[in-house]
Structure formats: C-alpha cells, structure tokens
N, CA, C and O atoms as a GROMACS GRO file, in nm:
protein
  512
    1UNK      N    1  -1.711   8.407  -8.262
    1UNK     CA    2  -1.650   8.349  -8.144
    1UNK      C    3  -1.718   8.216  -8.116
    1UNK      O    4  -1.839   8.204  -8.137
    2UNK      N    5  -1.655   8.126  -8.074
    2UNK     CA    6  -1.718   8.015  -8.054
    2UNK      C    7  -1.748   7.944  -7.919
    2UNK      O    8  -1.672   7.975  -7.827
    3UNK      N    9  -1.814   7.885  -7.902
    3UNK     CA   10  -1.899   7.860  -7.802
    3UNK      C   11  -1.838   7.819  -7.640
    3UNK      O   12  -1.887   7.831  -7.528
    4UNK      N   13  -1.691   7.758  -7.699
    4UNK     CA   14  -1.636   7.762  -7.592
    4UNK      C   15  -1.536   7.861  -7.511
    4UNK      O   16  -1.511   7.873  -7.391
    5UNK      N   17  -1.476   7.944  -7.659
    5UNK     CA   18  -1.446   8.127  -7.636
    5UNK      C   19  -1.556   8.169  -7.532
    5UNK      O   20  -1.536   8.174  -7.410
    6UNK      N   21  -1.680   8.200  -7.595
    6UNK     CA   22  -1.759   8.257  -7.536
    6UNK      C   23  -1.774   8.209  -7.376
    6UNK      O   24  -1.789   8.295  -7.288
    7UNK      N   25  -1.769   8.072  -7.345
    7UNK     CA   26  -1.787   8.017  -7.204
    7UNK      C   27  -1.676   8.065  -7.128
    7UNK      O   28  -1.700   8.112  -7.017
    8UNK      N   29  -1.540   8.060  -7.175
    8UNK     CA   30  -1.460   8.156  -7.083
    8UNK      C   31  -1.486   8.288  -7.093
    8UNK      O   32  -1.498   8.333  -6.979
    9UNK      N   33  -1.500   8.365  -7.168
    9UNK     CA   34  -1.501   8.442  -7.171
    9UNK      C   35  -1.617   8.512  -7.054
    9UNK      O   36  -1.594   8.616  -6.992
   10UNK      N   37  -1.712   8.449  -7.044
   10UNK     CA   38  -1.852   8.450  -6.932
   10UNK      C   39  -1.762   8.396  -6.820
   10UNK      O   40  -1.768   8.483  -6.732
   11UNK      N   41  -1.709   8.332  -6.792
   11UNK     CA   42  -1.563   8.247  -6.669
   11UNK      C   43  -1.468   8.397  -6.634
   11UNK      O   44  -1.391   8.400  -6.538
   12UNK      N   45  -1.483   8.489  -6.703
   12UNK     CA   46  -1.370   8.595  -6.696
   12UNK      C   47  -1.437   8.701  -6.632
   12UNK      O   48  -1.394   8.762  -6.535
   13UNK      N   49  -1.596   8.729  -6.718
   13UNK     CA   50  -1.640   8.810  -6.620
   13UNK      C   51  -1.720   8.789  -6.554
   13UNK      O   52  -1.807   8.875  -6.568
   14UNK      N   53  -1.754   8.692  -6.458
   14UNK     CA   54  -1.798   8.638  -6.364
   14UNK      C   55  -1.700   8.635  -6.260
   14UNK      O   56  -1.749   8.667  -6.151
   15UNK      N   57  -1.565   8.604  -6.255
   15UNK     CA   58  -1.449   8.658  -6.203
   15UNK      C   59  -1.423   8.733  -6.176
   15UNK      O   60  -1.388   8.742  -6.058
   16UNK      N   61  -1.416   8.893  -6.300
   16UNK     CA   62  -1.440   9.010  -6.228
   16UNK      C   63  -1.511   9.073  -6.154
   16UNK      O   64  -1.491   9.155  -6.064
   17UNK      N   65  -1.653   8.997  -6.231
   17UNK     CA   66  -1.719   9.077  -6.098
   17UNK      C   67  -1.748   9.013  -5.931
   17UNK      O   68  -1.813   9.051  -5.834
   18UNK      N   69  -1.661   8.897  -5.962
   18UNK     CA   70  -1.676   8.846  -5.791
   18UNK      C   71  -1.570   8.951  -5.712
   18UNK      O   72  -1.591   8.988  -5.596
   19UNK      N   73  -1.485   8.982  -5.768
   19UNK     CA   74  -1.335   9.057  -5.767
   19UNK      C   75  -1.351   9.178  -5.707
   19UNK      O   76  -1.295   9.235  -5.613
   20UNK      N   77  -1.485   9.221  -5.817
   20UNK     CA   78  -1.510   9.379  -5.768
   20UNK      C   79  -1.620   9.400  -5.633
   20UNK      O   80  -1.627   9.490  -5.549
   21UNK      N   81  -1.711   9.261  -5.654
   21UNK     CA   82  -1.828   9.263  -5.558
   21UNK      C   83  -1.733   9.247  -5.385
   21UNK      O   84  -1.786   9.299  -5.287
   22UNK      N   85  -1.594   9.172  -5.367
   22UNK     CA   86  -1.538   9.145  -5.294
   22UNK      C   87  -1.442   9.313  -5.234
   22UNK      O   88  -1.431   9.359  -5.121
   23UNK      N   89  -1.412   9.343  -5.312
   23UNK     CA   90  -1.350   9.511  -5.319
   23UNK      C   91  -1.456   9.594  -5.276
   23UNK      O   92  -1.422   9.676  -5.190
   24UNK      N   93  -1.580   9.596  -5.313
   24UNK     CA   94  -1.658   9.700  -5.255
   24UNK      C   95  -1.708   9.674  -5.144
   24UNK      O   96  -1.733   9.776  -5.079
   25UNK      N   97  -1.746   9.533  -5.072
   25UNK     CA   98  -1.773   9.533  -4.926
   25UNK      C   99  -1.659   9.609  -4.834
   25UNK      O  100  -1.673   9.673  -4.730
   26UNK      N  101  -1.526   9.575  -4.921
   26UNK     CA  102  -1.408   9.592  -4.818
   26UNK      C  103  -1.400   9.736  -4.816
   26UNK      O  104  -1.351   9.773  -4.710
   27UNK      N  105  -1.440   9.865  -4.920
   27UNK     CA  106  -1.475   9.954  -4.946
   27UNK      C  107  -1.567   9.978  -4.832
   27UNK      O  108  -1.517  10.033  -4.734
   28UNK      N  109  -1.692   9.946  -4.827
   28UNK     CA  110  -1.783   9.964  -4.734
   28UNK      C  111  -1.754   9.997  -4.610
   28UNK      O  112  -1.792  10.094  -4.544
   29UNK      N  113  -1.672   9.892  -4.576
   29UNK     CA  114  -1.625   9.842  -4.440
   29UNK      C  115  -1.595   9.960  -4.370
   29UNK      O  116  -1.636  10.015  -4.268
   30UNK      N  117  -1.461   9.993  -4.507
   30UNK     CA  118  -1.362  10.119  -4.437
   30UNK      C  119  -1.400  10.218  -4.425
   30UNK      O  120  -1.349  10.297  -4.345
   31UNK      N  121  -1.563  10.265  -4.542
   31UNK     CA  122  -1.650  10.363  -4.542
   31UNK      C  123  -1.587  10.442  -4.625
   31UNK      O  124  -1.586  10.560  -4.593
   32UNK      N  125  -1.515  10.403  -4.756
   32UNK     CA  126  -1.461  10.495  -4.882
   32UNK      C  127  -1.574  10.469  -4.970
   32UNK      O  128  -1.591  10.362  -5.028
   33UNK      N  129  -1.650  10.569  -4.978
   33UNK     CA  130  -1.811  10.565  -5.034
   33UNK      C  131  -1.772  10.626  -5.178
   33UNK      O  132  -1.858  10.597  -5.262
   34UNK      N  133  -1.661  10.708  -5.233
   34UNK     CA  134  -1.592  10.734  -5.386
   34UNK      C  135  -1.519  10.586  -5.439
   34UNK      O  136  -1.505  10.558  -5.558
   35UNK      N  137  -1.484  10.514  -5.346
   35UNK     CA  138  -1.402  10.413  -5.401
   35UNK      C  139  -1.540  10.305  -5.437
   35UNK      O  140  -1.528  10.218  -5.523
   36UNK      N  141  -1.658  10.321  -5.368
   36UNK     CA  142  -1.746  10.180  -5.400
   36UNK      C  143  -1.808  10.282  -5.516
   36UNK      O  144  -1.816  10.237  -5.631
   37UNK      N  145  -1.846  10.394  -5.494
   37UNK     CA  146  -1.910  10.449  -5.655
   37UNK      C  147  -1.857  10.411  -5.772
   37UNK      O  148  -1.918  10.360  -5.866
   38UNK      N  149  -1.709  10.442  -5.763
   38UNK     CA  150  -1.654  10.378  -5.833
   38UNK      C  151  -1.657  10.233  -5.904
   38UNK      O  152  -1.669  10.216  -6.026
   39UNK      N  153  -1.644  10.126  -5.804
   39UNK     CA  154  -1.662   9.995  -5.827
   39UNK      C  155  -1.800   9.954  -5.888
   39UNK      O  156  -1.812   9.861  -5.967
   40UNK      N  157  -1.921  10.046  -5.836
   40UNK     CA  158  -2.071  10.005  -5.898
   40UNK      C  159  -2.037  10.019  -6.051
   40UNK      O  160  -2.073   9.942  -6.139
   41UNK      N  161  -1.959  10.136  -6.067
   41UNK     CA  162  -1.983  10.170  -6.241
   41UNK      C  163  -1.862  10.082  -6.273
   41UNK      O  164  -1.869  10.081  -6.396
   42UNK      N  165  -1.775  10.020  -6.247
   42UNK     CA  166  -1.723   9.916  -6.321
   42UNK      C  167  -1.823   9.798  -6.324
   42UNK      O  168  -1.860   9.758  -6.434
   43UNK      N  169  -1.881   9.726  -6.188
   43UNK     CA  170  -1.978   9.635  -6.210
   43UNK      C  171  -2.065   9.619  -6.304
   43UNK      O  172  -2.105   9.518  -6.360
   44UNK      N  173  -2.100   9.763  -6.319
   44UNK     CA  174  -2.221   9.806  -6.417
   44UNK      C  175  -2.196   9.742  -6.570
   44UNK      O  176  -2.262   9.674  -6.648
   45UNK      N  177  -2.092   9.789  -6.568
   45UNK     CA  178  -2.029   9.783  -6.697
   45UNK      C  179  -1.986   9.614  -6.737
   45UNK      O  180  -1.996   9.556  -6.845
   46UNK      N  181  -1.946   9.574  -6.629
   46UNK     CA  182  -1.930   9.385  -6.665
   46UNK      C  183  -2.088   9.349  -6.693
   46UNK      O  184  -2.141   9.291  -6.788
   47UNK      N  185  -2.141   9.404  -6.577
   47UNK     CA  186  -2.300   9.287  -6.613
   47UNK      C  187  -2.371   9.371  -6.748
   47UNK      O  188  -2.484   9.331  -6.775
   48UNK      N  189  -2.334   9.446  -6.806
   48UNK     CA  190  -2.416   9.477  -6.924
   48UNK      C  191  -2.314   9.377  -7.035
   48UNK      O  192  -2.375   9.329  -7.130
   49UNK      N  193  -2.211   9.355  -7.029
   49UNK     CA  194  -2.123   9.226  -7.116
   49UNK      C  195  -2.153   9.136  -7.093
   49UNK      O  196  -2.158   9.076  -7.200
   50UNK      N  197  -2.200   9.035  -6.971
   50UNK     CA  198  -2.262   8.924  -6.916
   50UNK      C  199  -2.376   8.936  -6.999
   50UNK      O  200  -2.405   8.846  -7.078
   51UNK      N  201  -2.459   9.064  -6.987
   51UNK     CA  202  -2.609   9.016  -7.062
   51UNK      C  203  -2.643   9.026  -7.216
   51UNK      O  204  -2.741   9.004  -7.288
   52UNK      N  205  -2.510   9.071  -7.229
   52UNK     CA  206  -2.514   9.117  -7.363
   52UNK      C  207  -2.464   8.939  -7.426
   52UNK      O  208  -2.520   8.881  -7.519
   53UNK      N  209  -2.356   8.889  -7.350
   53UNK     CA  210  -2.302   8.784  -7.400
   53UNK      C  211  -2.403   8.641  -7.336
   53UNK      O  212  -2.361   8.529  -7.364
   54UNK      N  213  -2.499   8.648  -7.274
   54UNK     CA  214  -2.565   8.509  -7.274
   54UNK      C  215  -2.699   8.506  -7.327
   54UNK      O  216  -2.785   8.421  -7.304
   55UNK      N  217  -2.712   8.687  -7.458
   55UNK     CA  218  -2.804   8.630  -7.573
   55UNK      C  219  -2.739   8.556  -7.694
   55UNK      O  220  -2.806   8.510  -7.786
   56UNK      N  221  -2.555   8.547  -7.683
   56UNK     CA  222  -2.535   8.460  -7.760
   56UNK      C  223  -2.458   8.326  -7.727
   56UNK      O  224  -2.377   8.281  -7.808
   57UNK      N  225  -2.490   8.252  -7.586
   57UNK     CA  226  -2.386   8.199  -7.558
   57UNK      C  227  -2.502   8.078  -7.472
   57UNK      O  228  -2.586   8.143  -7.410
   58UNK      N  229  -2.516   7.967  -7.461
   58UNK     CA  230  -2.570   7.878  -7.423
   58UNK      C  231  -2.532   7.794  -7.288
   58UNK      O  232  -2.478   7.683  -7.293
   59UNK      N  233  -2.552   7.832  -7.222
   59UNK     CA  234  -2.509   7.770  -7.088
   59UNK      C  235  -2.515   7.639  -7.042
   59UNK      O  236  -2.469   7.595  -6.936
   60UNK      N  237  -2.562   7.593  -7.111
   60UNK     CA  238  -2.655   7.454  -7.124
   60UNK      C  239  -2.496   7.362  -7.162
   60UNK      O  240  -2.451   7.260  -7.109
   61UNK      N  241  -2.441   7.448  -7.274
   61UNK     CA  242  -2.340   7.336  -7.379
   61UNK      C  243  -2.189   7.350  -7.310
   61UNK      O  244  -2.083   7.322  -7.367
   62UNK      N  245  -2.209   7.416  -7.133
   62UNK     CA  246  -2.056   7.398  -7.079
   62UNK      C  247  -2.053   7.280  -7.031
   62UNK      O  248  -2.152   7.209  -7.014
   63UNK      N  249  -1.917   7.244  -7.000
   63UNK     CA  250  -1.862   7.170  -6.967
   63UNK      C  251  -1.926   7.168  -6.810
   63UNK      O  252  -1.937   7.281  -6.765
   64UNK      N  253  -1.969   7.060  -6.720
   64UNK     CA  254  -1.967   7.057  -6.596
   64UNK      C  255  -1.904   7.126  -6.509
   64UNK      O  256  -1.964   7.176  -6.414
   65UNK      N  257  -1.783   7.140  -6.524
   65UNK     CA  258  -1.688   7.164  -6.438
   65UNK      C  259  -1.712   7.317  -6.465
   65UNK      O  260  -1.718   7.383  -6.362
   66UNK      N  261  -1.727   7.386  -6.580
   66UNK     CA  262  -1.713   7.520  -6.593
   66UNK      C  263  -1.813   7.559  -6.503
   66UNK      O  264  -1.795   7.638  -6.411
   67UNK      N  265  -1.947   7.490  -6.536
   67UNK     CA  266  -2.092   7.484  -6.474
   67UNK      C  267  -2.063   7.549  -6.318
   67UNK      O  268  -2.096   7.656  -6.266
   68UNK      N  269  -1.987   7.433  -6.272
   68UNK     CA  270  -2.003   7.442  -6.107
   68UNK      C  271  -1.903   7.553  -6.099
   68UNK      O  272  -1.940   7.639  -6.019
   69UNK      N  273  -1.796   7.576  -6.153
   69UNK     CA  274  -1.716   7.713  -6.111
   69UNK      C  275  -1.827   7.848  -6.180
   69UNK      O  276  -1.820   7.945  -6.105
   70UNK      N  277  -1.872   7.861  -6.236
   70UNK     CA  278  -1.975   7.936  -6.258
   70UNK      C  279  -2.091   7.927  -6.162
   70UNK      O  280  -2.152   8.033  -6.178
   71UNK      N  281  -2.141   7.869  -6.087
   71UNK     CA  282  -2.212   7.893  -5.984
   71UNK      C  283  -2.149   7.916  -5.893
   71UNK      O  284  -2.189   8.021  -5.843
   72UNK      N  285  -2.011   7.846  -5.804
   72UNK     CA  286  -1.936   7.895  -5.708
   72UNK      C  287  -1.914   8.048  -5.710
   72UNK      O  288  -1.913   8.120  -5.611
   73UNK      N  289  -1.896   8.087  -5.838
   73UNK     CA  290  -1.848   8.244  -5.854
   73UNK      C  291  -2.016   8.328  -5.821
   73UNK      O  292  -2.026   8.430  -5.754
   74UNK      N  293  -2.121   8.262  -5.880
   74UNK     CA  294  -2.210   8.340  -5.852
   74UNK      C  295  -2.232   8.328  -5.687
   74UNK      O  296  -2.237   8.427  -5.614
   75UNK      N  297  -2.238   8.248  -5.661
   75UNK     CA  298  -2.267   8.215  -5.505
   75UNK      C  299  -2.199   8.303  -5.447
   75UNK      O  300  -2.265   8.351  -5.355
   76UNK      N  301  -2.064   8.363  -5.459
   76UNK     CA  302  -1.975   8.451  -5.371
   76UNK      C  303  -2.009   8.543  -5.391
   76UNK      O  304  -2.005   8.625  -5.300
   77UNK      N  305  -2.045   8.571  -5.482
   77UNK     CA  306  -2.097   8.736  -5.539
   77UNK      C  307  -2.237   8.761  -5.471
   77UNK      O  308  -2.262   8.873  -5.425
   78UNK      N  309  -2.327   8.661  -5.465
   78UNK     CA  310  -2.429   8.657  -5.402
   78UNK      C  311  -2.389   8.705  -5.254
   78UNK      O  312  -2.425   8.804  -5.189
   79UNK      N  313  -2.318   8.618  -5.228
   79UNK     CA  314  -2.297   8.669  -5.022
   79UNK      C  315  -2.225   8.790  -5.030
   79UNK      O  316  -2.281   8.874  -4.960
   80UNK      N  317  -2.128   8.830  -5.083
   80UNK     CA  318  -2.079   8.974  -5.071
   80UNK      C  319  -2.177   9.090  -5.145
   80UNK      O  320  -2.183   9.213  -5.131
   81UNK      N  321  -2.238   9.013  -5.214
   81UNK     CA  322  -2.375   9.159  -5.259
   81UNK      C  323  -2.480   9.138  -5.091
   81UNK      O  324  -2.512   9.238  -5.028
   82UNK      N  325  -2.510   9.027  -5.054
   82UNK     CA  326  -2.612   9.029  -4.933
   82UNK      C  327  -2.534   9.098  -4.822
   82UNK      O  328  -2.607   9.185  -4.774
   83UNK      N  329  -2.404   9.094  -4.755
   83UNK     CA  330  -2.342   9.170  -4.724
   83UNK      C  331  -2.287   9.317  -4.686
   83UNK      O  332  -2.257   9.380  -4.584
   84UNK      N  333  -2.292   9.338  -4.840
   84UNK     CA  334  -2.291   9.509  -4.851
   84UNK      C  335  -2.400   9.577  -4.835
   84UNK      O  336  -2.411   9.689  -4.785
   85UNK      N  337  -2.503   9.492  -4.889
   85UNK     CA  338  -2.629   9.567  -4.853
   85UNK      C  339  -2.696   9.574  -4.722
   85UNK      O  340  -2.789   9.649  -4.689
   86UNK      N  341  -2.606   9.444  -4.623
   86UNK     CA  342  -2.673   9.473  -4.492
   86UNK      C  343  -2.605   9.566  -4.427
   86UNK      O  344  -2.668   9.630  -4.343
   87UNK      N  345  -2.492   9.592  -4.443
   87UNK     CA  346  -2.414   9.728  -4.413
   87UNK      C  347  -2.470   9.860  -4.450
   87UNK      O  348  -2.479   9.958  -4.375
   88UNK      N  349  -2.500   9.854  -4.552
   88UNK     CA  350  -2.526   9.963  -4.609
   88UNK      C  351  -2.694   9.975  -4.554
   88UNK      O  352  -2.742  10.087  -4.566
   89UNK      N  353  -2.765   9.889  -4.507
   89UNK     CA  354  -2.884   9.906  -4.464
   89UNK      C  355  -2.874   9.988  -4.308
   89UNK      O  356  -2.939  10.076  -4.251
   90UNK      N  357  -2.775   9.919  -4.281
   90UNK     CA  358  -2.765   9.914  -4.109
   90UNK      C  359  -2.716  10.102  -4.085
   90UNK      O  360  -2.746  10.187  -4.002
   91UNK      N  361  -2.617  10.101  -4.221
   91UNK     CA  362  -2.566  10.261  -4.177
   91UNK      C  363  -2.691  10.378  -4.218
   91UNK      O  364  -2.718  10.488  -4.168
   92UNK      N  365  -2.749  10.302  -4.328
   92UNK     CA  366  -2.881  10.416  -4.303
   92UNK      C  367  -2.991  10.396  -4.200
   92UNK      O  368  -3.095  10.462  -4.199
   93UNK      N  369  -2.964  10.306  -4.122
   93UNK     CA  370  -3.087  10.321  -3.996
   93UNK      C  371  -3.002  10.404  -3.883
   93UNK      O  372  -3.048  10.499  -3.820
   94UNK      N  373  -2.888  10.360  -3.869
   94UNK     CA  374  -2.859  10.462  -3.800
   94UNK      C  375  -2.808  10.592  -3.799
   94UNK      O  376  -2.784  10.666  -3.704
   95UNK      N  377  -2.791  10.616  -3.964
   95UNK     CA  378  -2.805  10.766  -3.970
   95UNK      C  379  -2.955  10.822  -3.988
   95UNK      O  380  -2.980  10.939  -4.019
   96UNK      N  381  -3.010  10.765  -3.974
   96UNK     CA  382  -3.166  10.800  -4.002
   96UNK      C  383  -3.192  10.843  -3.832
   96UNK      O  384  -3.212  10.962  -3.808
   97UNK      N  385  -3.190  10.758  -3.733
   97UNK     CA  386  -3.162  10.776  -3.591
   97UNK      C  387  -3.111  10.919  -3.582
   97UNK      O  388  -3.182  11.019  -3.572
   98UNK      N  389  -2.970  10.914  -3.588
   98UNK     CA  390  -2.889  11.039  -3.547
   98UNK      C  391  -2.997  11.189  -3.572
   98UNK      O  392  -3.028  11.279  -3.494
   99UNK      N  393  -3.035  11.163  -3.717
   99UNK     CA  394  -3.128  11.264  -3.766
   99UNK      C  395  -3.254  11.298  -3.672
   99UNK      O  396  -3.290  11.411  -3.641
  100UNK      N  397  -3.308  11.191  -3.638
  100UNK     CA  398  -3.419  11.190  -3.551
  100UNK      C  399  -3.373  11.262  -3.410
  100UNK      O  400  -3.432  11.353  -3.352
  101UNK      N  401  -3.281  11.212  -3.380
  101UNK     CA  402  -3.276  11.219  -3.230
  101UNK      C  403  -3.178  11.426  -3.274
  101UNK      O  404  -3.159  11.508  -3.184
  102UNK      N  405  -3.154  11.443  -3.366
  102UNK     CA  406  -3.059  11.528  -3.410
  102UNK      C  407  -3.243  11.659  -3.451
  102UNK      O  408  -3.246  11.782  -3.458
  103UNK      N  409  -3.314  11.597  -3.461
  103UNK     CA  410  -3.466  11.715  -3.485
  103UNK      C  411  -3.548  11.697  -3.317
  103UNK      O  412  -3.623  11.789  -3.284
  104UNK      N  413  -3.531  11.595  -3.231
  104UNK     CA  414  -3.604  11.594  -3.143
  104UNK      C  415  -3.525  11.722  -3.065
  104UNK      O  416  -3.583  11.830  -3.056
  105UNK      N  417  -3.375  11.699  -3.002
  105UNK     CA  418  -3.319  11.832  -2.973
  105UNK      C  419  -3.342  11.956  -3.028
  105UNK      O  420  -3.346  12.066  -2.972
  106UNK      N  421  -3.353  11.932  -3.124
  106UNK     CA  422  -3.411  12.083  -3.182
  106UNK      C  423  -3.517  12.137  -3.219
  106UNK      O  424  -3.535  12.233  -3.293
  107UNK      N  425  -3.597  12.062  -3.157
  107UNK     CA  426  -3.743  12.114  -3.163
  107UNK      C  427  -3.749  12.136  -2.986
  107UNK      O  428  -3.830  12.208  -2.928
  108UNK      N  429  -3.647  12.057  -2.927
  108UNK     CA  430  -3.674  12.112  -2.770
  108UNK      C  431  -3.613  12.240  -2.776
  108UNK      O  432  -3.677  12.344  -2.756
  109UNK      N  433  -3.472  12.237  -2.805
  109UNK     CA  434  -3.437  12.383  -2.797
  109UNK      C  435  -3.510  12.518  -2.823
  109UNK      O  436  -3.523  12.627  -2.766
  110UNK      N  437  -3.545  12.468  -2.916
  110UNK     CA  438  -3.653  12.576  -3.027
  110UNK      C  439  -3.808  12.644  -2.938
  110UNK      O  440  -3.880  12.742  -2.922
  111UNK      N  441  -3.783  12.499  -2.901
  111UNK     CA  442  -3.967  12.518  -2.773
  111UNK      C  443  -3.899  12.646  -2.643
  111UNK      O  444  -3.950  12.758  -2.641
  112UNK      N  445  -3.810  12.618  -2.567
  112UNK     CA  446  -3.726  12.695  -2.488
  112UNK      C  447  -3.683  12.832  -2.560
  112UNK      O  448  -3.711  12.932  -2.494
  113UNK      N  449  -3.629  12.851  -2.665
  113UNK     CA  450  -3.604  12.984  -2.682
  113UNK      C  451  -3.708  13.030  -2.722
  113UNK      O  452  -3.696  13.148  -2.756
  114UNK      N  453  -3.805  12.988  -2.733
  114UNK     CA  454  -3.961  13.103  -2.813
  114UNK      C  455  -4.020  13.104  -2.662
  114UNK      O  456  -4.139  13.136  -2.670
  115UNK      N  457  -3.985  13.081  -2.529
  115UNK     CA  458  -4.013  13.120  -2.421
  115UNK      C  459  -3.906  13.247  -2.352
  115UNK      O  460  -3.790  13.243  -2.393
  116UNK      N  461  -3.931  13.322  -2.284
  116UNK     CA  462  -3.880  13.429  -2.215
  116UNK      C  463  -3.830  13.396  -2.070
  116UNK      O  464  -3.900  13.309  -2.017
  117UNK      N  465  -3.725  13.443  -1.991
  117UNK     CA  466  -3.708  13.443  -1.890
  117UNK      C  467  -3.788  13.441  -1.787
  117UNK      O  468  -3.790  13.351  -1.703
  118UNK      N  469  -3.883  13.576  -1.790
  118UNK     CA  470  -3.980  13.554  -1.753
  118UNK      C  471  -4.105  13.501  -1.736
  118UNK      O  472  -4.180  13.511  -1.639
  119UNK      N  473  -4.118  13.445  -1.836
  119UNK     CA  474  -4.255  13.352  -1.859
  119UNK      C  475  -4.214  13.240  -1.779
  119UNK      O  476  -4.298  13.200  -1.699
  120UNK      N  477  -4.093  13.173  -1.781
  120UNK     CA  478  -4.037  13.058  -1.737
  120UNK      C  479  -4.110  13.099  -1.582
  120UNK      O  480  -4.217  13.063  -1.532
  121UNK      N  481  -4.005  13.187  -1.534
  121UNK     CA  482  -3.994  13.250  -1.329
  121UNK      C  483  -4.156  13.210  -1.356
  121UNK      O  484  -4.195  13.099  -1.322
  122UNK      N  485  -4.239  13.297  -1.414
  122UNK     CA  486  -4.384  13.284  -1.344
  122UNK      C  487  -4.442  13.145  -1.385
  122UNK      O  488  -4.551  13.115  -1.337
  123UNK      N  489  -4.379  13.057  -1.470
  123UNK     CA  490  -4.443  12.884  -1.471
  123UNK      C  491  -4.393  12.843  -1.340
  123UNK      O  492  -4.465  12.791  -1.255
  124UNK      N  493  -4.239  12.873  -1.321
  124UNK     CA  494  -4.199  12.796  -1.201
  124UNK      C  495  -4.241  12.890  -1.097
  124UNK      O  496  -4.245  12.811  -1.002
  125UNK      N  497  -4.275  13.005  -1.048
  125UNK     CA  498  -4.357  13.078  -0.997
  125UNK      C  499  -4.259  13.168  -0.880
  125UNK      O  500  -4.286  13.196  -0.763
  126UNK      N  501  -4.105  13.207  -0.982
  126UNK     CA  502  -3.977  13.292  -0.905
  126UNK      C  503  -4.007  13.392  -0.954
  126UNK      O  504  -4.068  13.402  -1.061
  127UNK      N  505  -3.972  13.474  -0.891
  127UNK     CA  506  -3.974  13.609  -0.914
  127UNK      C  507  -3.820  13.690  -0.856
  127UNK      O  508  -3.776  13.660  -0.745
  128UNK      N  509  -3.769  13.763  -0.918
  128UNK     CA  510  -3.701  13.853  -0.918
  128UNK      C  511  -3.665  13.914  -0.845
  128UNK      O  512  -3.590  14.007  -0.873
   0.00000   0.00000   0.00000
C-alpha cells in the first residue's frame, strides 16, 4: 500500500473513531451503559489498526491539509473522550454518595433494632 493509501486510510479511521467517541458520550448522556460497552470494543478495535498502521505509515510525508484535518479529528475526539469521562466521573461520585449515605442509614437502623423497647423507656426514663 502506498503511502498516500495508507494516509487516508489513517483519515478513515480517525473518522471513525471521532464518530464512535461522539456516539458514546451521547450514549452516556442517555445512560445506555450496553450501547457504550459496545462502542469501547469497536474503538478498541480501530485504535489497534491506527497503531498497527503508523508502524508503517509516516506522518511526516502528508500533505498539510491532511495534517490539519488529522489533528482537527484528534482534537474532537480529545473533547468528547474529556467529556465522557467527566460524566462518567461525576456518576460515580454520586453513586458512591448514595452508597454512603445508603450504609449511614443502616448502621442507624441496625444501632436501634439491637436495642429493646425497654431499654429505650428506661434511657428516656418511661415506664409502662
């Protein structure tokens, strides 16, 4: 394949994966967590062709113009990967929360039922 095959061909999947990195925030969003699993293992699968194809492909010998659409594409992929991950950060702090506040109740409850009716009356000092 030749060198300028190969440069589109790196133009194609750099494309896809802006494509897919753009699909899985929107994934995120809606909280279809099978549909972004999904999308990681297609990603997966482009960037092992990306790395596989720029041990034979020289980046150096594109054309300018390819150059800068090849960084534009990385650049988008960049903000929708920073993106998903702040989502995806934000929903595990606050399920991490829920959990917390989801063991503090239940360690109160727990404190209350290993007490007796009566033990209570004689803390608060009623009687019967």
């Amino acid at each position: 394949m030749q060198q300028e095959d190969k440069g589109l061909l790196l133009l194609k999947h750099y494309s896809n994966l802006q494509r897919l990195s753009a699909e899985q925030l929107k994934a995120i969003k809606e909280e279809q967590l099978d549909l972004v699993t999904h999308l990681v293992a297609q990603k997966k699968i482009i960037i092992d062709s990306i790395v596989a194809l720029q041990t034979e492909f020289d980046i150096n010998c594109c054309l300018p113009e390819m150059k800068e659409r090849l960084k534009m594409l990385m650049d988008q992929i960049s903000n929708y990967e920073n993106e998903s991950r702040k989502l995806l950060n934000d929903g595990c702090v606050y399920i991490g929360k829920q959990m917390l506040a989801g063991r503090k109740e239940l360690s109160i409850q727990q404190t209350y039922e290993g007490f007796s009716f009566q033990e209570h009356g004689a803390m608060l000092n009623i009687k019967r």
